[in-house]
C-alpha positions in Angstrom: 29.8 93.5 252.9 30.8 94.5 249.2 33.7 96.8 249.3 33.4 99.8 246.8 36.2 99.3 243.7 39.0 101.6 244.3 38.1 104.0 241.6 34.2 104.2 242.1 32.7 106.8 243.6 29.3 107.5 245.0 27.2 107.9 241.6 29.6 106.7 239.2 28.3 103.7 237.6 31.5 101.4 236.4 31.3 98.9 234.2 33.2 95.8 234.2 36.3 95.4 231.4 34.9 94.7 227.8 31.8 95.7 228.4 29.9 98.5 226.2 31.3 101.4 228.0 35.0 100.0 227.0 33.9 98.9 223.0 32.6 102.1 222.8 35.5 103.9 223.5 37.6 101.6 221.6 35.4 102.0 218.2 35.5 106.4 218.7 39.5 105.9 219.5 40.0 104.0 216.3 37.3 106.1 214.0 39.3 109.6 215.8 42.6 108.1 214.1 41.1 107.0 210.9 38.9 110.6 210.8 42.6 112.1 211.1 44.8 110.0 208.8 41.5 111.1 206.1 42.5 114.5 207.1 46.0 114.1 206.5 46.0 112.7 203.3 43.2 115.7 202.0 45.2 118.3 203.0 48.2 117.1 201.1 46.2 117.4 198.1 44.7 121.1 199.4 46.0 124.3 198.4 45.1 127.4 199.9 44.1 129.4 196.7 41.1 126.9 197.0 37.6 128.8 198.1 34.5 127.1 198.7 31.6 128.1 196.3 27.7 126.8 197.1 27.5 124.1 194.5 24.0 123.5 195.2 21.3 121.3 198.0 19.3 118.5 197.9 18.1 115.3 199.4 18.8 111.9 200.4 16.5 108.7 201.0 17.5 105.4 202.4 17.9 102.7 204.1 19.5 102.7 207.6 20.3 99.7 210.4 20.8 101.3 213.4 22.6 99.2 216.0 20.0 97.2 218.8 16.7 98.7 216.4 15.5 97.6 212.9 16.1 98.7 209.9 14.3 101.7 209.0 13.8 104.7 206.4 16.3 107.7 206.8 15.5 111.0 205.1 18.3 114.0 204.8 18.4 117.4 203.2 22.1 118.7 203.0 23.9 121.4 201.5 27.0 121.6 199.3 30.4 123.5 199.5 32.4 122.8 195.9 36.4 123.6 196.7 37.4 121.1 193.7 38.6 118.2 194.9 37.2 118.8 198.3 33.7 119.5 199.1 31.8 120.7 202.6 28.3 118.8 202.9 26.4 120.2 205.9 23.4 117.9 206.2 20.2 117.3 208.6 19.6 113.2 208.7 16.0 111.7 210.7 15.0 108.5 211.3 12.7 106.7 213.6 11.7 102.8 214.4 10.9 101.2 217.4 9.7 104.1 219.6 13.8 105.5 219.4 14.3 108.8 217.0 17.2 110.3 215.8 18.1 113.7 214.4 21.1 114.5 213.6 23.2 117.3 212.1 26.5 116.8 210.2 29.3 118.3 208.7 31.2 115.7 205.8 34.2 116.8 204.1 34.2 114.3 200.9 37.2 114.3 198.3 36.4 113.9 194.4 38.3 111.7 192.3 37.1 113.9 189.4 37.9 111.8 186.4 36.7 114.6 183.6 33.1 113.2 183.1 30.9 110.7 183.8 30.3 108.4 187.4 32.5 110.4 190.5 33.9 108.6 193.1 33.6 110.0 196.6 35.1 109.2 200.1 34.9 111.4 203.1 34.4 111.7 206.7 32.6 113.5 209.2 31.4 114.3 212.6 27.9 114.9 213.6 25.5 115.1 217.1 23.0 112.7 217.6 19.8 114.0 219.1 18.6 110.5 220.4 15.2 110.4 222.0 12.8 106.9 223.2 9.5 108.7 223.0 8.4 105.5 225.6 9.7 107.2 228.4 10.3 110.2 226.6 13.8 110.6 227.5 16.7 111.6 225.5 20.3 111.9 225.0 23.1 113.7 222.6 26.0 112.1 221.3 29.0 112.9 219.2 29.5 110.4 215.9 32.1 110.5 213.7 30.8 109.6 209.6 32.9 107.5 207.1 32.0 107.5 204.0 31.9 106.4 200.6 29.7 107.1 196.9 29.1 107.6 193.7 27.8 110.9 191.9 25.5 110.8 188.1 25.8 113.9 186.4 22.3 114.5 184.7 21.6 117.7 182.5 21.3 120.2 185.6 21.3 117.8 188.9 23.6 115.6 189.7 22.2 112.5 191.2 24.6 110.2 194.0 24.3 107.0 195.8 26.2 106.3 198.9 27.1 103.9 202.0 27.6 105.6 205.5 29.1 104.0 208.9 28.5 106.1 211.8 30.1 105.3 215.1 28.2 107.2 218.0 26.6 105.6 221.3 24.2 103.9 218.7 26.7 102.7 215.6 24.3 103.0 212.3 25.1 101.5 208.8 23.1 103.5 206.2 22.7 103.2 202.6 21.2 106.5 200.7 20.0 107.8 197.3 19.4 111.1 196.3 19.8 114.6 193.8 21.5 117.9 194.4 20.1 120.8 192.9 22.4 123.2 191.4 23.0 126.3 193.0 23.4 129.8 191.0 
């Protein structure tokens, strides 16, 4: 006879110490206080007499490695907030490879190291939900992930193009590397 663990209950799986359940939770405990010290350290530079304008939208192509799948194509559109040095970047990201979508909307708060003209550096953070779906058994799942991330912005005569590197820690941990152009707004 196999005694039931102390803390299980009937139709509560448990998973043994260290095992996904337990790194999972470790990685969103650390990425919470990192997400947090970010915050911190913006809002020292914030001021309230700051508003948020539309700067403009755009799009974003690239390259992402979700964790357990292949490497695939990620497209994004996204919006964007300008409160100099911070900005708000709503976004919509999709990707799909090995019968496993994801679509996921965002909200990134980056900070500007404007340095009066020329290539911008960027680092920001961000949460998102992660509408996971296996279209084999056509099952699916949401997720809260938390964003971390880091770029470069071109200005051009009227758009202003950007590269950047993403981490996301959710139930599926993705690595993502993205081009793409904002349009500006009026």
């Amino acid at each position: 006879m196999n005694p039931r663990p102390p803390d299980a209950s009937p139709g509560r799986s448990i998973m043994g110490r260290g095992g996904k359940e337990d790194t999972m939770t470790k990685r969103m405990k650390l990425f919470i206080v990192v997400a947090l010290a970010s915050s911190v350290m913006l809002a020292g530079s914030w001021s309230a007499s700051h508003a948020f304008g539309f700067a403009g939208a755009g799009g974003k192509l690239g390259y992402s490695s979700p964790e357990e799948f292949d490497g695939t194509a990620e497209v994004a559109a996204h919006a964007e907030f300008a409160g100099a040095p911070l900005h708000l970047q709503p976004n919509v990201m999709y990707w799909n490879v090995d019968h496993m979508r994801d679509l996921s909307p965002n909200l990134d708060v980056t900070y500007q190291f404007d340095r009066g003209s020329g290539v911008t550096p960027y680092l920001g953070t961000g949460m998102g939900l992660h509408f996971m779906n296996d279209s084999r058994t056509d099952r699916g799942s949401t997720n809260v992930g938390m964003n971390v991330i880091g770029g470069l912005k071109f200005p051009a005569t009227s758009n202003q193009f950007f590269v950047e590197g993403r981490y996301t820690a959710s139930d599926v941990t993705q690595i993502a590397l993205m081009g793409g152009v904002t349009f500006p707004g009026r």
